[in-house]
Structure formats: structure tokens, C-alpha cells
Backbone as JSON Lines, residues from 0, in Angstrom:
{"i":0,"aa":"X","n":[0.82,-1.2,0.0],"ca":[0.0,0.0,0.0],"c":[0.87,1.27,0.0]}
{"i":1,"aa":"X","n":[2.22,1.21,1.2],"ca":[3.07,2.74,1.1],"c":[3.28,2.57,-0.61]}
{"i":2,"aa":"X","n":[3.65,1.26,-1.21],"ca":[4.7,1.76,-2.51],"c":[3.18,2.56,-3.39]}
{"i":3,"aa":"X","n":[2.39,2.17,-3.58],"ca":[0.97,2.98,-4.15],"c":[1.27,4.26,-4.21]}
{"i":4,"aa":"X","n":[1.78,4.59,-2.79],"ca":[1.14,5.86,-2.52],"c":[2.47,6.61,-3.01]}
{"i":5,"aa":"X","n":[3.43,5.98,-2.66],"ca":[4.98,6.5,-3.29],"c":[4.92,6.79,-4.55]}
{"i":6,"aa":"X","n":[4.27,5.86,-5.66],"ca":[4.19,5.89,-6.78],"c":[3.32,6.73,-7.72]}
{"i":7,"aa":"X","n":[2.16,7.6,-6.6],"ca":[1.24,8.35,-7.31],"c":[1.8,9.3,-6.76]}
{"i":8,"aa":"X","n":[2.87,9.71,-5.76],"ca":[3.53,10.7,-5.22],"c":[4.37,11.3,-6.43]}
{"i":9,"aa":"X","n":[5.06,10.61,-6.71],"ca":[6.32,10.58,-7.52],"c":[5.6,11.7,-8.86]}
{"i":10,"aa":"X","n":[4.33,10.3,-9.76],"ca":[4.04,11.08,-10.66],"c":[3.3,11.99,-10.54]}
{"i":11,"aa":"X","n":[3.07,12.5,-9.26],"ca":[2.06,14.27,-9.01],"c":[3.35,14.64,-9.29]}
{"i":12,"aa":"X","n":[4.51,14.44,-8.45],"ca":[5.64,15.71,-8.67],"c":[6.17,15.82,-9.59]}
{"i":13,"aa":"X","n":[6.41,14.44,-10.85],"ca":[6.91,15.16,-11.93],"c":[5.78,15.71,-13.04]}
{"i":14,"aa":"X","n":[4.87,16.06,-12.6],"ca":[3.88,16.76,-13.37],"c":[2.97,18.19,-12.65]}
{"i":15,"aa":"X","n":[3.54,18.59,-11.62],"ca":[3.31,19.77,-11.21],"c":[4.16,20.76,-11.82]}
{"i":16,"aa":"X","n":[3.46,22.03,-12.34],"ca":[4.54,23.01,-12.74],"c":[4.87,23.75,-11.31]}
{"i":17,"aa":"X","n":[6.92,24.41,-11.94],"ca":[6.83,24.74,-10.46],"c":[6.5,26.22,-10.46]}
{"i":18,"aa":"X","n":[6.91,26.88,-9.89],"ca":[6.91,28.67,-10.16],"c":[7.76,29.03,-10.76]}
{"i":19,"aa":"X","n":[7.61,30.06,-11.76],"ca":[8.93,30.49,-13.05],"c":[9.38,31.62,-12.2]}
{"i":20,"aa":"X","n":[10.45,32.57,-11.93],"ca":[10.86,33.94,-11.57],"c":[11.18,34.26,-12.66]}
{"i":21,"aa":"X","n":[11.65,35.22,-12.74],"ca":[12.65,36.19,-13.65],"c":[13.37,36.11,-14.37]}
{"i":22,"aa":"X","n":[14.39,35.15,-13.59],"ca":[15.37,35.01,-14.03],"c":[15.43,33.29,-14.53]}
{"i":23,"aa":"X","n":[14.22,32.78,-14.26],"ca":[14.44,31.55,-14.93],"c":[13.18,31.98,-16.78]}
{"i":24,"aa":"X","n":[12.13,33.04,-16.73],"ca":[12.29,32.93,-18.52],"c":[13.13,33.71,-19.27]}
{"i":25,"aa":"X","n":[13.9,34.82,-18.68],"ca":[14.06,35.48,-19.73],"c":[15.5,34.44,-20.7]}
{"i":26,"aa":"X","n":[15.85,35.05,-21.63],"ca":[16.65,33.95,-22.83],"c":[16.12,33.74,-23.92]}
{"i":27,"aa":"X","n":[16.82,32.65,-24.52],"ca":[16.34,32.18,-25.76],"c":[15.43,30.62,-25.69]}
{"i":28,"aa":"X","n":[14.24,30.64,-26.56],"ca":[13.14,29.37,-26.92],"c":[13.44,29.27,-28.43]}
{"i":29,"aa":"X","n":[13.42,27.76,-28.29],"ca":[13.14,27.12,-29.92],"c":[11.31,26.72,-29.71]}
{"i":30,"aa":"X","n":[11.38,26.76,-31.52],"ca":[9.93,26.55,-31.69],"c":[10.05,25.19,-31.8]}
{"i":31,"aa":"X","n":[9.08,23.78,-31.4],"ca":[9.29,22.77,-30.79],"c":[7.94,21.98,-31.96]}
{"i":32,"aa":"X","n":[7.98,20.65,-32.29],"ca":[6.88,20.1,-33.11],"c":[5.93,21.42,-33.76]}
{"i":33,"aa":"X","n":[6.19,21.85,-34.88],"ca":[6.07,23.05,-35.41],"c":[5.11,22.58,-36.65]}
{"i":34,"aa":"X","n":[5.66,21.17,-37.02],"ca":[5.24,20.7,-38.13],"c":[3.83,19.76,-38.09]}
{"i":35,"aa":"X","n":[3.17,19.64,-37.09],"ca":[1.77,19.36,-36.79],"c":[0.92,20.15,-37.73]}
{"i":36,"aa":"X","n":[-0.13,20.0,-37.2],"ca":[-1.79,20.15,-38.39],"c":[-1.67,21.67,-38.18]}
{"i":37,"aa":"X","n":[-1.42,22.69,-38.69],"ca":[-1.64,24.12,-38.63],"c":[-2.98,24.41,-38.03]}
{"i":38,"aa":"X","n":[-3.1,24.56,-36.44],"ca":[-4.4,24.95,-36.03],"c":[-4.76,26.58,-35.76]}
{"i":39,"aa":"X","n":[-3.72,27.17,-36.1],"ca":[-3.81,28.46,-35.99],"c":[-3.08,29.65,-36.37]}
{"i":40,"aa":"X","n":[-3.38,30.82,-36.74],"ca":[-2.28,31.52,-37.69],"c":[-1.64,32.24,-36.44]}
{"i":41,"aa":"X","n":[-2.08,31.99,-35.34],"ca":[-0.59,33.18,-34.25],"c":[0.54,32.65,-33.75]}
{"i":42,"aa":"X","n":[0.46,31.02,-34.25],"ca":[1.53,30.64,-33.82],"c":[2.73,30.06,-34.83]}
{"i":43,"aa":"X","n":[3.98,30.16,-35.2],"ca":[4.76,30.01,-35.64],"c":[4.71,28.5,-36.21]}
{"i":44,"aa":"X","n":[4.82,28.31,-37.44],"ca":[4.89,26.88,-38.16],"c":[5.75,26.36,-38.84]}
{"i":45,"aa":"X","n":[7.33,27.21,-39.01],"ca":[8.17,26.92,-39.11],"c":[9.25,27.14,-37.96]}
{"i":46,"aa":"X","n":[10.65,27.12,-38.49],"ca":[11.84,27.23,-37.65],"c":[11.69,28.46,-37.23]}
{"i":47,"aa":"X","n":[11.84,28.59,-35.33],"ca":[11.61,29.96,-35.14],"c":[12.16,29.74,-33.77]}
{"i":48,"aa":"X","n":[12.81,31.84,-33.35],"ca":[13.79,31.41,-31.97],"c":[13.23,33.08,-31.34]}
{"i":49,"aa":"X","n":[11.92,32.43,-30.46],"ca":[12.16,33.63,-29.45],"c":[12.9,33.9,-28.27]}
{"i":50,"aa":"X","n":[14.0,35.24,-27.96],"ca":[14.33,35.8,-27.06],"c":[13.84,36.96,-26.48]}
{"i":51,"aa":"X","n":[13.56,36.33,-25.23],"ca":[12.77,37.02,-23.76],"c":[13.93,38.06,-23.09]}
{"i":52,"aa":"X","n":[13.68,39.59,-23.0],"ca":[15.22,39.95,-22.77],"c":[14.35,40.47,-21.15]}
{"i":53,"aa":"X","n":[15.45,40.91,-20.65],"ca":[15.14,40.86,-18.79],"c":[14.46,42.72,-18.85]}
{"i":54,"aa":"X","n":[14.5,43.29,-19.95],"ca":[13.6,45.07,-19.63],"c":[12.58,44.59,-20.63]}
{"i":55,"aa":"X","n":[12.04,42.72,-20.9],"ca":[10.25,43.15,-21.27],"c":[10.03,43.36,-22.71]}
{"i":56,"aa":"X","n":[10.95,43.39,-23.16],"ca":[10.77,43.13,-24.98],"c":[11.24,41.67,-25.2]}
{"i":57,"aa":"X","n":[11.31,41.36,-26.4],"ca":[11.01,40.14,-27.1],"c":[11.58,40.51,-28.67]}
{"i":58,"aa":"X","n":[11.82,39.34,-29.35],"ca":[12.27,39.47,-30.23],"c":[12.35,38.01,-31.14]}
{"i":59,"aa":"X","n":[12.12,37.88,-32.36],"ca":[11.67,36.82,-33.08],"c":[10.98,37.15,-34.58]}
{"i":60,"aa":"X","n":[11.7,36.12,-35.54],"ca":[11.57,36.37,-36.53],"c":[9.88,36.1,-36.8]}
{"i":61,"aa":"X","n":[9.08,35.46,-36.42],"ca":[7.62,35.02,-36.36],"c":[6.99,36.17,-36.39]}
{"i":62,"aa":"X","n":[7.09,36.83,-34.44],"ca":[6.54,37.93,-34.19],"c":[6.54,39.35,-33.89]}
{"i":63,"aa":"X","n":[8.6,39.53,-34.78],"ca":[8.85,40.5,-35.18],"c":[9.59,41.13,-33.41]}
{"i":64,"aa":"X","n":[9.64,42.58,-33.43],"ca":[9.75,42.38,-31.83],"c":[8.6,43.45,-31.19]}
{"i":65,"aa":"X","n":[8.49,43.25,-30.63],"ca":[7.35,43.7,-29.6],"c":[7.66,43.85,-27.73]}
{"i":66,"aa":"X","n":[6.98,43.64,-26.92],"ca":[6.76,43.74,-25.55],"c":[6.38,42.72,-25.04]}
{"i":67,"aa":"X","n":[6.61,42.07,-24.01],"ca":[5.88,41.17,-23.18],"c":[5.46,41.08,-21.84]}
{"i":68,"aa":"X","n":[4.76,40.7,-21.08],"ca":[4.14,40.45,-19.6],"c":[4.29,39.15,-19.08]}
{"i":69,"aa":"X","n":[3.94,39.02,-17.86],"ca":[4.35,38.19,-17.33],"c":[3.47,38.08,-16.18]}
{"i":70,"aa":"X","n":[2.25,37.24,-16.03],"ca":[1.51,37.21,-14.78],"c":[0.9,36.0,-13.82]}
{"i":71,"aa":"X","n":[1.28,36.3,-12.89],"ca":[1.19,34.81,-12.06],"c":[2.21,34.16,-11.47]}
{"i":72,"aa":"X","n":[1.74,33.57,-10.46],"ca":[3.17,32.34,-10.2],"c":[3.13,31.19,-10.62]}
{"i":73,"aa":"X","n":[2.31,30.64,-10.29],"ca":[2.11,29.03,-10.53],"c":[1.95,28.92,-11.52]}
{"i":74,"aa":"X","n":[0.53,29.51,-12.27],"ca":[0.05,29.25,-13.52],"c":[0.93,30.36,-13.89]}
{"i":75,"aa":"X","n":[1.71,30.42,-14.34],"ca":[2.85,31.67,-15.0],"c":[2.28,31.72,-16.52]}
{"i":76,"aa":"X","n":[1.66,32.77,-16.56],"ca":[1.31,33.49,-18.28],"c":[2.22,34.6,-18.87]}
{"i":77,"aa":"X","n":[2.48,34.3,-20.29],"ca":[2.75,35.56,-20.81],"c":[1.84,35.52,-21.64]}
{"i":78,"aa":"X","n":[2.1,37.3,-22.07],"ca":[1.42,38.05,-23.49],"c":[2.33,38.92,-23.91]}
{"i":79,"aa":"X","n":[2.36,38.35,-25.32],"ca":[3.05,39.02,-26.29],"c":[2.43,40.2,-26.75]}
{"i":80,"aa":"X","n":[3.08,41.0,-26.91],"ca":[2.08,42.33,-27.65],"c":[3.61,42.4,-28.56]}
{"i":81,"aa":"X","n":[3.16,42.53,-29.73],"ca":[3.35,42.61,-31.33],"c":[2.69,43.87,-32.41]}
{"i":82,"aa":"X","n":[3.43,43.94,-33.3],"ca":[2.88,45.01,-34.56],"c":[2.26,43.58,-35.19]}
{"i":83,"aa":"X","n":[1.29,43.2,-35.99],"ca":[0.62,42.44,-37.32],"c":[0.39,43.21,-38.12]}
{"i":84,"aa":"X","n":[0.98,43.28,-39.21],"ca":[0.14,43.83,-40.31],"c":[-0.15,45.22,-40.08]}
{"i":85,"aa":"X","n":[0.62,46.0,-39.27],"ca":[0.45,47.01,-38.88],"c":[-0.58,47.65,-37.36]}
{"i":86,"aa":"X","n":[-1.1,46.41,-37.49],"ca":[-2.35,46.42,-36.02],"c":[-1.46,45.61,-35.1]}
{"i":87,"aa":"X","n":[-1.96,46.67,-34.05],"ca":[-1.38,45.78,-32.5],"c":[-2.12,44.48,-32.35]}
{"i":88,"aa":"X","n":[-1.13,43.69,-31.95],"ca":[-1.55,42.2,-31.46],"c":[-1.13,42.18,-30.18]}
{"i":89,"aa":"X","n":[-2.27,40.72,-29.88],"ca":[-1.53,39.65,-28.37],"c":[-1.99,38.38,-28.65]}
{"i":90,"aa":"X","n":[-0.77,37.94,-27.94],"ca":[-0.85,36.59,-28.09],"c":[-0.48,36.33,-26.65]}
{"i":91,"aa":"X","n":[-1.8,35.52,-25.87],"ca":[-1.68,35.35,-24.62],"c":[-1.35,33.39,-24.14]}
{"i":92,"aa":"X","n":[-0.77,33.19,-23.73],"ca":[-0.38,31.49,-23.66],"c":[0.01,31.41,-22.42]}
{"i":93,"aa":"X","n":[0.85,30.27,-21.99],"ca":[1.3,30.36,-20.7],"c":[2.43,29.5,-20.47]}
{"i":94,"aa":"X","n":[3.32,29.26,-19.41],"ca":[4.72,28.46,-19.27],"c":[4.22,26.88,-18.56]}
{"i":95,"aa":"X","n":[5.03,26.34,-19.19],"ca":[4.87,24.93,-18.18],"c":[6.37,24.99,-17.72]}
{"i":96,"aa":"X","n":[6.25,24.25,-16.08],"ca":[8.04,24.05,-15.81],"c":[8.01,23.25,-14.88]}
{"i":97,"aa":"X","n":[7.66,22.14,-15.72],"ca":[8.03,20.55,-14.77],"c":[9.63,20.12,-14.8]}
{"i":98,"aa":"X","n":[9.86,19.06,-13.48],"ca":[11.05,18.72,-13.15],"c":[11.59,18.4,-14.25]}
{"i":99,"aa":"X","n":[11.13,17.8,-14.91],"ca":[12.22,16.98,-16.39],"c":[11.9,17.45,-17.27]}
{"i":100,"aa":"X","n":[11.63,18.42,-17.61],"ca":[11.87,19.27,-18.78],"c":[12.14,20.58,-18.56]}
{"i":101,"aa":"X","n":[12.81,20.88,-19.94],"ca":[12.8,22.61,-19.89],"c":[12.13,23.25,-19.94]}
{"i":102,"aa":"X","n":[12.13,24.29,-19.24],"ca":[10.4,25.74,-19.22],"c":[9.99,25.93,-20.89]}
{"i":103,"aa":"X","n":[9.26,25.91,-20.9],"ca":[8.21,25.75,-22.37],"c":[7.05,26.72,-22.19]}
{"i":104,"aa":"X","n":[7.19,27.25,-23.31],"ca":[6.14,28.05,-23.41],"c":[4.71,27.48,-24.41]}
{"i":105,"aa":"X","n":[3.94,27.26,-24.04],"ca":[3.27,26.38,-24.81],"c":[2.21,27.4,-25.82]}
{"i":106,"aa":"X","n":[2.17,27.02,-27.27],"ca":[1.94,27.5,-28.44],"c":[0.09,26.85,-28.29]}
{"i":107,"aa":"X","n":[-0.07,25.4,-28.72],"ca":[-0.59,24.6,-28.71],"c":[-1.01,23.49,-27.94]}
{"i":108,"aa":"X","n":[-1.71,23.13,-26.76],"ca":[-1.06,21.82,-25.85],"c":[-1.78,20.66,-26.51]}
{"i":109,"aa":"X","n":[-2.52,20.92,-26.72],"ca":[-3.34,19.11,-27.87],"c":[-2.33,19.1,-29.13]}
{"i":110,"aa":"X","n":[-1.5,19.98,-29.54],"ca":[-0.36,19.31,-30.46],"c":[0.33,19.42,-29.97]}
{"i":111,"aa":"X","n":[1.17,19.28,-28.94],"ca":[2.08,19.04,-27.95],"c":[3.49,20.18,-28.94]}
{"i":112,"aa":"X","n":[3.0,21.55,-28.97],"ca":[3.38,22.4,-30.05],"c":[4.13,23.52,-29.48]}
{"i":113,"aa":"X","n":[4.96,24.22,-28.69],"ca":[5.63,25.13,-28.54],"c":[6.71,25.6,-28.11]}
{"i":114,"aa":"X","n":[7.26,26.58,-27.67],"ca":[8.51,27.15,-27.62],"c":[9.39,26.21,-26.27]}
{"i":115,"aa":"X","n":[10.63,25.8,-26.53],"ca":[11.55,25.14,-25.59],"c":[12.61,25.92,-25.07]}
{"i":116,"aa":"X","n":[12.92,26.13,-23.9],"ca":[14.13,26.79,-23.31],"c":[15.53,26.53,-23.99]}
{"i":117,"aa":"X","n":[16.09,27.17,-24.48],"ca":[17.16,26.39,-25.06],"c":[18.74,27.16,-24.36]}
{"i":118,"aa":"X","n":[18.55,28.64,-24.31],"ca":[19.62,29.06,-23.08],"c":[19.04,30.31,-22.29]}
């Protein structure tokens, strides 16, 4: 019965996100399974590398450079604010940052589709 309980222990913790700070998004993300079913035009569908800089801009060939936010702890969200086409955009998503993987910014989560920490 303890090993049960050890064992549903284990996989809560490697599937809780933990809290992101500051200094763990800002950097550079690769765009991650890119090549899935195109479910949407705000997110990047080829090779693409956003950097998060630490004064709140952003920068990326996708979404050009723009501004970003950052709200929450746990559930840690950003929003991109971007030029499109000349009209202001956002693109609002949010971070995952489980033990065994790198902080990800997720594009898509039913296509298991977005940005990977890379430095």
C-alpha cells in the first residue's frame, strides 16, 4: 500500500509546474513540433527562436519584436504584444516548468506544439 502511494507521489511531482521567476524565462526558446496540423495563424509553423530579454521586450523572426508580460506564479502566463500587419496584437499562452523538462512556453497543448528553453 506505502509503494501505491509512493508511486502516485512521484508522478504528481513530476507533473506539477513549479513557479517560473525572472530570471528563470528570460533567454532564448526554440519553436518545438512546429510541423503538426496548422491549427492556428498566431503561432509560428516553421523554424523559429524567441528571445525574452530581462527590460520586457522580445524578439523573433515570427513575431517581429514587440513587448511582453508576465503574470502569475504558478500558472505563469505571458502576453506578447506585437505590430501584425500594422495592427497591435496579443498573443496570450502560458509556461509549463516541470522537473524533467525545460520551461516551455506552450503555443498549442493538444499538439504538444511550442517554444523550448534552449539558453
Amino acid at each position: 500500500m506505502i509503494i501505491i502511494f509512493i508511486i502516485i507521489g512521484l508522478i504528481i511531482i513530476l507533473n506539477v509546474d513549479l513557479p517560473v521567476s525572472s530570471n528563470d524565462y528570460v533567454g532564448k526558446y526554440a519553436n518545438r513540433n512546429y510541423n503538426t496540423e496548422i491549427c492556428c495563424v498566431e503561432a509560428p509553423h516553421k523554424p523559429d527562436t524567441l528571445t525574452l530579454y530581462k527590460d520586457g521586450s522580445f524578439k523573433s523572426k515570427f513575431y517581429g519584436n514587440g513587448k511582453f508580460a508576465i503574470e502569475g506564479v504558478f500558472n505563469t502566463r505571458i502576453i506578447l504584444k506585437y505590430s501584425d500587419f500594422g495592427k497591435d496584437a496579443i498573443y496570450n499562452t502560458y509556461f509549463t516548468n516541470k522537473i524533467n523538462e525545460e520551461l516551455r512556453i506552450i503555443l498549442n497543448a493538444d499538439n504538444n506544439h511550442y517554444y523550448e528553453k534552449i539558453k
